[in-house]
N, C-alpha and C positions, 0 to 999 in steps of 0.2 A: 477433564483432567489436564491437556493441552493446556487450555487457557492460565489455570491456577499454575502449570507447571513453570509458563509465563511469568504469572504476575506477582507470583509472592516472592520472590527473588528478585525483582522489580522493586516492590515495596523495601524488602527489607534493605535491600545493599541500593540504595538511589545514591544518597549523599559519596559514598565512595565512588561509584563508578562516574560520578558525573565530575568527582575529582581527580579522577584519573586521566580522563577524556579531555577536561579542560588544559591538566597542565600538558598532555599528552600533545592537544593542537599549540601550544605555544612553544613546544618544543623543536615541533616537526617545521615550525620553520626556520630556525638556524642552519638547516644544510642549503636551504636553497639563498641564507641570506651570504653562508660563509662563501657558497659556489659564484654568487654575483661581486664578492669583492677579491675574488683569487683572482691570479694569471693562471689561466688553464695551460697546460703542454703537453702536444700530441703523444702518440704512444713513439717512441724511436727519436722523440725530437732532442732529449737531453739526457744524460746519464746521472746518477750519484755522484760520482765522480767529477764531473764536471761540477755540478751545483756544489760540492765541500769546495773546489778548487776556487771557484765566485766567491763564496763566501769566506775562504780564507785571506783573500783581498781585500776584503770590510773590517771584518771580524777576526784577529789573530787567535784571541780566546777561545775561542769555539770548544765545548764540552759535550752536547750533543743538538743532534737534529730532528726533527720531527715531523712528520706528514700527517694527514690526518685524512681521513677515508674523501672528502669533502677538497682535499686537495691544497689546505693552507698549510706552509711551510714556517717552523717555528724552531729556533735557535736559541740555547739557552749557551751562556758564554760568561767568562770569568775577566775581565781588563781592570787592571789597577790595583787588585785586589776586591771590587765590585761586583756584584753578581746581577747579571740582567738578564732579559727575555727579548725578542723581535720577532717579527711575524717577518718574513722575507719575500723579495720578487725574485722565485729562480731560477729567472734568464740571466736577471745580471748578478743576482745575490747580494745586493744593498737592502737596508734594511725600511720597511713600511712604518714603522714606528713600532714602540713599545706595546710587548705582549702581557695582558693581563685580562685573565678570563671573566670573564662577565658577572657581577656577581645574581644581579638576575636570575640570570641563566644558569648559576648553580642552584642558588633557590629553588626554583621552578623544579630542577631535577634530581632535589632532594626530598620535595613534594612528591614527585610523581614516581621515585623508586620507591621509597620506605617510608613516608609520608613524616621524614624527620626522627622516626621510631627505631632506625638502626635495624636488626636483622627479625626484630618483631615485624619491622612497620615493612619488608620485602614481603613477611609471611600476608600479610594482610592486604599488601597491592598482588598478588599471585589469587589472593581470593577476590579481589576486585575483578582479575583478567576471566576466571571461570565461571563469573557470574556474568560476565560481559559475552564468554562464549553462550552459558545457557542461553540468553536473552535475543541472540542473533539467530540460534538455531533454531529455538521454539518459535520466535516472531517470523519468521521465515514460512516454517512449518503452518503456523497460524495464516498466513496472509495465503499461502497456496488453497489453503482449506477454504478461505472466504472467495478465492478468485474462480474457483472447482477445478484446482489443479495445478500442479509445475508448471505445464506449458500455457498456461493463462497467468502468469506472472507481472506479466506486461501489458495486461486490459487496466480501461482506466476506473478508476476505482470511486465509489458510494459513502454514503455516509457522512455524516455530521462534520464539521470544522475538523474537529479535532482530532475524529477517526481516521479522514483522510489524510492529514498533516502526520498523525500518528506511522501510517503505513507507510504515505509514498517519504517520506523523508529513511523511514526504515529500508524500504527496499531499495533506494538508491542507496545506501552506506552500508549493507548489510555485508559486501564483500571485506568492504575497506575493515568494520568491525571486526567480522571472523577473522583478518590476516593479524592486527594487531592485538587481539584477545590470544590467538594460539602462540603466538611467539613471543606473545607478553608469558604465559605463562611455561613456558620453555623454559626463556630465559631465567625467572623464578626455580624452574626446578634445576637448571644449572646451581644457582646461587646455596641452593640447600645440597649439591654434591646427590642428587636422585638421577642426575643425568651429566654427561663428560660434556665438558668443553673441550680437552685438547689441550687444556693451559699446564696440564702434570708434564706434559714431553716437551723437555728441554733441554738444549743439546749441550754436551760435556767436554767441560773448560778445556782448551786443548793442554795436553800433557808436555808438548816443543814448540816454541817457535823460533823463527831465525834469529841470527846473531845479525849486527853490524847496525849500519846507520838508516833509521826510518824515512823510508822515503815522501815525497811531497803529495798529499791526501789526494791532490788528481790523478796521481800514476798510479794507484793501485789498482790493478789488475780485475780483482773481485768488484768494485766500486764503479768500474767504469763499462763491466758487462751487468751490472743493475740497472735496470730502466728505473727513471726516476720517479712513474705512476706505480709501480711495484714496491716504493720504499714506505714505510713507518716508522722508523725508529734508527738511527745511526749514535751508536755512544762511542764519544772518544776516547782512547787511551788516557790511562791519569798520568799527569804530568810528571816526569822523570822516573817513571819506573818503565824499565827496558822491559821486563819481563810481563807487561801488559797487553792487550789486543784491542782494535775495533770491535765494539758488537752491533751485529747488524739482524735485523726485524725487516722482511719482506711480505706480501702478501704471499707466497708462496713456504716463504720455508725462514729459519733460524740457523744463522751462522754466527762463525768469528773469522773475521779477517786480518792477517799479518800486517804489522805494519812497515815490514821489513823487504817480504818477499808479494806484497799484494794476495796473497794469495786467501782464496776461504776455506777454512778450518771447519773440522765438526760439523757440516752441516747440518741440517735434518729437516726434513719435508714436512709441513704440515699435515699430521695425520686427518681421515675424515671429519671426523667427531671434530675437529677445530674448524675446518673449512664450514661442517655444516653449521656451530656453533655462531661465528663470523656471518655467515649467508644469512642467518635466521636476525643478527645486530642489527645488518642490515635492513632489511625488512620492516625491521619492528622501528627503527629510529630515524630511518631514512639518511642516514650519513653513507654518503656516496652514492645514494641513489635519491636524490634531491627531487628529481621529476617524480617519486612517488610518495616521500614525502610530504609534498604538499595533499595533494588526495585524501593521501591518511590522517591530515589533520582536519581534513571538510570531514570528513567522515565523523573524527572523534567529535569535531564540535556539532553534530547532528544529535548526541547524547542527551547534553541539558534537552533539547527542545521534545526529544520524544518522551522523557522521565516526567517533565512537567502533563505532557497531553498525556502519554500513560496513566497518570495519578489521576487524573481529570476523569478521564474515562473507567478505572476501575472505581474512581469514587460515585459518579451518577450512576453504574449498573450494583453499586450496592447500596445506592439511595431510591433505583428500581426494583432491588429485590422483593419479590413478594412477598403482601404482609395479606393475610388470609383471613378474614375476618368468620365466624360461624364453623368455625373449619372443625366437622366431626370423630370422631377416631375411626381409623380405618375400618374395624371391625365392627360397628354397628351403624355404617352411612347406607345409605339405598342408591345413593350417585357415585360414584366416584367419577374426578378429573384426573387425568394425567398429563403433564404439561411435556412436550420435549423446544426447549427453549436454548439459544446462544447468547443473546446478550439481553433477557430478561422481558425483554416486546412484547412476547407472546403469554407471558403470563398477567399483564394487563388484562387482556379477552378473557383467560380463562377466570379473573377477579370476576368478572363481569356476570361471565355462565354464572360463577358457585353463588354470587348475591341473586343472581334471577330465579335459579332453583330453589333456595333458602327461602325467600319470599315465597314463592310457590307451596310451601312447606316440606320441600325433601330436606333430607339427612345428606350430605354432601361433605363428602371428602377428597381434596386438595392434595397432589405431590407431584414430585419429579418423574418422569417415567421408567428412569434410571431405578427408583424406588418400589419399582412393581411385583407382589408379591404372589397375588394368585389366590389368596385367600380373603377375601373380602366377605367375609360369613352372610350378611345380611342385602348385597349388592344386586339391584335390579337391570341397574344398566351402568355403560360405559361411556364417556366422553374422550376422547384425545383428540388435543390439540398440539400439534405439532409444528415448527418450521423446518425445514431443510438447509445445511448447511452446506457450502464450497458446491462441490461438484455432484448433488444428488447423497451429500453423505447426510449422518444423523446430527445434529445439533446435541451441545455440548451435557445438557440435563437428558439425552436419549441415548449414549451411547452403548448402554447394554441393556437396551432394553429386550431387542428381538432373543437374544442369547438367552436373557431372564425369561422371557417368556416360551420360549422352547424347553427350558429345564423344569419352570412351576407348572406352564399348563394356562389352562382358561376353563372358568367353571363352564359346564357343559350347558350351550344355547343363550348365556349371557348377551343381552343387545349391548350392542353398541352403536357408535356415530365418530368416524375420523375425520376431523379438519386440519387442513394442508396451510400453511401460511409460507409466502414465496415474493421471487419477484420472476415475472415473465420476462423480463431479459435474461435468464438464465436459459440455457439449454433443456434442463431437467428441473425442471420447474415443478416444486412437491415433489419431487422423485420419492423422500423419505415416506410422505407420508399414504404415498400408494404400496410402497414396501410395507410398510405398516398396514395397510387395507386387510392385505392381499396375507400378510401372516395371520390376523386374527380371523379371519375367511377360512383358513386353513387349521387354525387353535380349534374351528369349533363353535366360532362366534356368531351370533345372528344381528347383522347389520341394522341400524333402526333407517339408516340412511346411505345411500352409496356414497361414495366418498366427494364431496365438496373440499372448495380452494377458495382461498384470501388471496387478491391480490394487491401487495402492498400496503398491506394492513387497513385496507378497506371496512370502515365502520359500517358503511352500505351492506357491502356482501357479508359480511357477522351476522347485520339484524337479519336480510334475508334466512340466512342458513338458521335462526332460533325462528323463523315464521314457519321456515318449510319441520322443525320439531315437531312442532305446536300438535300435526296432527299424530305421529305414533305415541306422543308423550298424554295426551288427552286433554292438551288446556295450552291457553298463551305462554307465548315463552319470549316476552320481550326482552331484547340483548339492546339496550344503549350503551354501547361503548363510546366512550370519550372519552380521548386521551388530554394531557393537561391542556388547559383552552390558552393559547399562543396570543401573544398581543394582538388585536385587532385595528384597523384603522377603518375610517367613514371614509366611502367612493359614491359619488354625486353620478346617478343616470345622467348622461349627456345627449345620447342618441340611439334611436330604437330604427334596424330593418327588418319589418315585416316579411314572412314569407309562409307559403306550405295552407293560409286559412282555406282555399280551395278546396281541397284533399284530403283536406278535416286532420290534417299535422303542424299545427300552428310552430314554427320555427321564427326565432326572436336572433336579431346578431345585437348585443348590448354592447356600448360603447361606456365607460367611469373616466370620470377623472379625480382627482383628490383638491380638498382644499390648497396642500401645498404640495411641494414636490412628490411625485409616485416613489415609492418602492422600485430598489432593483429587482428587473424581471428579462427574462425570454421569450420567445414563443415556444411552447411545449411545455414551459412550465405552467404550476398549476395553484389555481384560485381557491381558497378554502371560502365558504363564506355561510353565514352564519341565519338561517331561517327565524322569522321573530319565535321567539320564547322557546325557543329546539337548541338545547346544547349542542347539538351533534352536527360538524358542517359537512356539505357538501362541497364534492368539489367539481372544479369543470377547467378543462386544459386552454392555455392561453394564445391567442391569435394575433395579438400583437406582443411589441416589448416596450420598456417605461419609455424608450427612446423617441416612441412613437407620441408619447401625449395622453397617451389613452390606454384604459386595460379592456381590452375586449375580450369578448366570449361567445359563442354561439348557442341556443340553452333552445330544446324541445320540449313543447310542454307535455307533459305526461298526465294522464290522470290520476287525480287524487295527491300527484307530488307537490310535495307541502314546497321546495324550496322555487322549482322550478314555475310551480302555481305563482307564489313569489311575483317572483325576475318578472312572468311575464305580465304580471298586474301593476308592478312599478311602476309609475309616476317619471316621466320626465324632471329631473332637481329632486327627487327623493335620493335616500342613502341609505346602504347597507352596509354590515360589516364585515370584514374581509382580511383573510392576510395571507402571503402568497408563501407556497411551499416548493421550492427548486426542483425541479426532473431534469437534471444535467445528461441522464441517459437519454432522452427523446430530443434529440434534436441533429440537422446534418452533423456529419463530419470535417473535419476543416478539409481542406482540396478541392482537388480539379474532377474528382471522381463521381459519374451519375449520381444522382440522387432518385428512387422512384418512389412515389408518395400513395399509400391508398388508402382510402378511407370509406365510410357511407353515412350520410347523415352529418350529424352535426360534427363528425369527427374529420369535416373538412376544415375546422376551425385554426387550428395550428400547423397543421399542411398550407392553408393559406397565408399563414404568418411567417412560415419559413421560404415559401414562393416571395411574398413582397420584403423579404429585406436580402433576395437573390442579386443583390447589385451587382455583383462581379459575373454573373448571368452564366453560372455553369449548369452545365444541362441538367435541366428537373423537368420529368414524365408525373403528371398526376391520375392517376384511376381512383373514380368517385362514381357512391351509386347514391341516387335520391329517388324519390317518388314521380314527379313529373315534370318535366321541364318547364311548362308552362306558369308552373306554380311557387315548386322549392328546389329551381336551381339558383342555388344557397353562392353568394359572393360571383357570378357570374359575370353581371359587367367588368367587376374588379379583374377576374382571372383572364375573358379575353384582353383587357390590359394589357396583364403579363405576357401573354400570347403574342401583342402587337411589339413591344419592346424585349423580346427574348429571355423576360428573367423564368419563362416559364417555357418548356421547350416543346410538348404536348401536353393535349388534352383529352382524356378519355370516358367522360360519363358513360354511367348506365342508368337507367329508368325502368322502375320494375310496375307501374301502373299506366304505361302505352301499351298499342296497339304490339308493336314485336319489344315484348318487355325481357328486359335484360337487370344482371346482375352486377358487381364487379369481378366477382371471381371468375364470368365469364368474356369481360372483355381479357382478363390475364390468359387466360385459355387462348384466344383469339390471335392476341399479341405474341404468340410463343415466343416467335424467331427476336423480335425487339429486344425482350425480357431475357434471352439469352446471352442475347449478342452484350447486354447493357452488364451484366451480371458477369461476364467474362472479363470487359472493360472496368471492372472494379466498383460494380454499382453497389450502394447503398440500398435498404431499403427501409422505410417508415412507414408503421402499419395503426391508425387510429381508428377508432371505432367499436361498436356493441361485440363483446366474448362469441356469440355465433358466426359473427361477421368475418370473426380473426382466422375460427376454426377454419368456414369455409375456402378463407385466404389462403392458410396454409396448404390445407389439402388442393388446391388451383397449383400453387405454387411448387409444390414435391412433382405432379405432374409435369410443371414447366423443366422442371431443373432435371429431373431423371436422365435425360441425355444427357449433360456436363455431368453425371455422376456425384452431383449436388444434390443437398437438400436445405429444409429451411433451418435445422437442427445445425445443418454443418456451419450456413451464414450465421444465426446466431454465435456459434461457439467464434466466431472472427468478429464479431461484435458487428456484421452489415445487416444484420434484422433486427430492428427493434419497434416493438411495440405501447401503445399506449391507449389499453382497452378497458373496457368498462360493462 
């Protein structure tokens, strides 16, 4: 609901708002252009009075005076019978040349009041400002949710080009938006008389003033206790009638001043409702306050670029929308899916389930979880799949689901099966979809499976999770999921290091290069690459970056692994296909701050890649466990390297097939006090390696930290733990 409440107010009102924004920045810079060509003048440095008296020295005609929040002083005057304008310097009150206001720049702010439409085209920029408020406030709301929360506002943020470009340009302008959306529409509703300006109170023509001869416009009294930053507006007396006044416009208040006796007449203060009126001009236009101004126009010009990636992104999630092919009526399927999904991802997998059941020959029915009704007359079992959104909440096709399912019920003993789709740098990683376990557990349900997780939309962990079906369901359940297959490119085997044949764990470090230039890459980021005749790639995290020449990888061979079978039979000058997929989350942080690396296995591959480009050699701790030193300690000459030249500051293997075999999660136990002390000092930490491996890490680790009152949930929520497991 969020989302849509977002994007169709998006959709519909783009063209205006991004015309609003745009005249709106080319607006906002005339205050700081007019404040760079004034003569500024302290507060006490000069009076009114004084400046009429300068400029009666110039100018004998003088009719009236003008200030302008921005601080240009403008003179309108009658000589010869001539009527003219000056912009003035009012130290001395000589004239800077001829005033005539820009016609640009009324343009522009005939565009951006009333779109040229008169008191229609106010109504219709005041609907531009409300839809500019919805869009700040929902986006807002929206990017909390994706971050898990207000106070993770400021984590750095995932996602596709445009997604990111999308938020963070959002969340840096989202202020400056909000201030010029609410006072744009203020100001709107002043304009329709729904709200006071203060402009009705106006103070009354004085009934006397003195008799005899008007004195010389510097000695009047009232004029010369105005500060000259306090003035807007001075009208002169019209010419030969005695029975005339000064009208005088201050930031403060509205008078008339004698031109007989100096004196001011009628005053009257600016009521609030004018002052806030004024305060809110401000704001919104930046005149007089030029240093905000400018802000407010980077802000509004951040409008085009989000409405174009906006558009971008609600057109690909409705070109992902699910299209459901076999898809049965609810009321006579033997399957049903239930999808809880945010930006459509997840319902790829669930396409995948309903075609692999359908071939199996069930009756399978397809929806949103949101959609769940409780009557499924002919239904044998249950599938959800689910992702979790923001901070452990439900994703936007599940938000009432639990609610619904508390009021309809669950047929009594219904199996089921929950899958969790996440990314493990989250804190609460599936948090929804163990809420979900743990209600249908409670509904009444009889689980066909405890509850499994996707991480990172892992095609791997899917098939697994339809192999481990296969047996309460009675038959194969192959899940090939492939999502659309991404350009590839040929990478030519250059170099193979044997390691692990001893120990009967044959471990391969493969080195590619390309015909021509490599692909931009990192170490931590990750290698898709493509098995002959296997849609489906595999992928394996990276140990070097393009910078280095080479794409390397570390690859274990597994039995029966068709990819890994592969890599490790390739051919010296053979090729495969490949193409790389960014993990901007795994990798150091920029600084001076520890870094501690742990991995086992071949998950020392991008630990080592981020130890050898440690040039500026800030301290980095590695914990690594492998099989046997003598066999598959994996990058070892390289690492005592680092050792020798400081890009690597310790080293701590473990070996779990010696004589006193050890773990990794037992040397962190060992290390307590280091890991403390390091973690105090603001360390980092990067966790690679097999899902048992991470568990055991964690749990070593919550032990470590218990004393500082830490855990690894609280580091991840500060973004110093992140993992890259498989």
């Amino acid at each position: 609901m969020l989302r849509q409440f977002h994007s169709l107010p998006g959709l519909i009102a783009a063209l205006l708002v991004m015309i609003l924004a745009i005249s709106g920045a080319v607006l906002s810079v005339n205050p700081a252009l007019e404040r760079l060509h004034n003569t500024s003048t302290a507060a006490g440095q000069l009076t009114v009075g004084q400046l009429a008296g300068n400029i009666a020295n110039h100018f004998p005609g003088v009719e009236q005076i003008q200030r302008s929040a921005s601080g240009t002083v403008i003179i309108y005057y009658n000589q010869d019978g001539q009527a003219g304008a000056q912009t003035i310097d009012p130290l001395t009150g000589q004239g800077l040349g001829p005033y005539e206001p820009s016609a640009v720049s009324r343009w522009v702010k005939d565009l951006h009041r009333s779109l040229f439409m008169g008191t229609t085209g106010h109504g219709i920029a005041g609907v531009g400002a409300f839809v500019m408020l919805l869009l700040s406030v929902s986006g807002a709301l929206l990017l909390a949710r994706r971050l898990g929360g207000l106070r993770n506002l400021l984590r750095p943020l995932r996602g596709s080009f445009s997604q990111r470009w999308h938020a963070e340009v959002g969340r840096l302008a989202v202020l400056g938006l909000l201030l010029s959306a609410l006072t744009g529409l203020y100001m709107c509703a002043t304009t329709f008389g729904l709200i006071a300006d203060g402009s009705q109170a106006e103070p009354a023509f004085p009934a006397h003033i003195s008799v005899g001869a008007a004195q010389p416009v510097a000695n009047l009294q009232a004029l010369q206790a105005t500060d000259l930053n306090d003035l807007r507006e001075l009208v002169y007396p019209s010419p030969g009638n005695p029975e005339d006044v000064f009208s005088l416009r201050t930031a403060q208040g509205d008078g008339y001043v004698d031109p007989v006796s100096g004196a001011l007449l009628s005053y009257q203060a600016h009521d609030s409702m004018h002052n806030l009126y004024q305060l809110i001009y401000q704001l919104h236009t930046g005149e007089g306050l030029w240093w905000l101004g400018l802000p407010l126009g980077l802000c509004a010009l951040s409008v085009p670029l989000m409405s174009v990636t906006g558009i971008v992104l609600w057109w690909r999630r409705r070109k992902a929308a699910p299209k459901i092919r076999h898809n049965s009526p609810a009321h006579s399927a033997d399957s049903v899916i239930l999808v809880g999904s945010e930006n459509n991802s997840t319902w790829g997998f669930a396409n995948t389930l309903h075609a692999a059941l359908h071939q199996a020959g069930h009756r399978v029915h397809s929806a949103a979880m949101n959609e769940w009704k409780g009557t499924y007359r002919d239904a044998q079992r249950l599938f959800i799949l689910t992702a979790t959104h923001g901070d452990g909440d439900a994703p936007a096709s599940a938000t009432q689901f639990l609610e619904r399912l508390k009021q309809v019920g669950l047929k009594p003993g219904l199996s089921f099966a929950v899958l969790g789709f996440g990314d493990r740098q989250f804190p609460r990683f599936c948090q929804y979809a163990h809420q979900v376990q743990d209600a249908m557990v409670q509904a009444g349900g009889s689980p066909l499976l405890g509850l499994e997780t996707v991480n990172r939309q892992s095609s791997q962990e899917f098939a697994r999770w339809g192999n481990a079906l296969a047996a309460p369901l009675g038959h194969a359940l192959p899940l090939n999921h492939t999502a659309q297959r991404p350009p590839t490119r040929q990478l030519a085997l250059t170099e193979r290091i044997a390691y692990g044949e001893a120990v009967n764990a044959p471990t391969h470090v493969l080195r590619f290069k390309a015909a021509g230039e490599l692909p931009s890459f990192q170490a931590g980021d990750l290698v898709g690459i493509f098995p002959p005749d296997n849609p489906v790639p595999r992928f394996y995290s990276l140990a070097s970056r393009s910078e280095d020449g080479v794409l390397e990888i570390c690859v274990r061979k597994h039995e029966g692994g068709l990819c890994s079978g592969f890599l490790h039979d390739l051919k010296v000058g053979a090729s495969i296909e490949a193409f790389i997929q960014p993990n901007p989350q795994f990798r150091p942080a920029s600084g001076a701050h520890p870094v501690i690396l742990i991995g086992a296995g071949t998950g020392i591959g991008p630990l080592a890649g981020f130890i050898r480009h440690n040039t500026a050699k800030h301290p980095m701790h590695l914990y690594w466990g492998g099989r046997n030193p003598a066999s598959d300690f994996l990058y070892e000459p390289e690492l005592n390297r680092y050792l020798a030249d400081h890009r690597l500051t310790a080293l701590r293997p473990a070996f779990s097939q010696v004589q006193d075999r050890s773990y990794v999660q037992d040397r962190l136990i060992s290390d307590a006090l280091t890991l403390r002390a390091l973690i105090e000092n603001g360390a980092q930490v990067l966790v690679c390696g097999s899902r048992e491996m991470a568990k055991g890490v964690m749990q070593a680790l919550d032990n470590v930290l218990a004393p500082l009152h830490l855990s690894v949930l609280a580091l991840k929520a500060q973004g110093r733990y992140r993992e890259d497991v498989y």
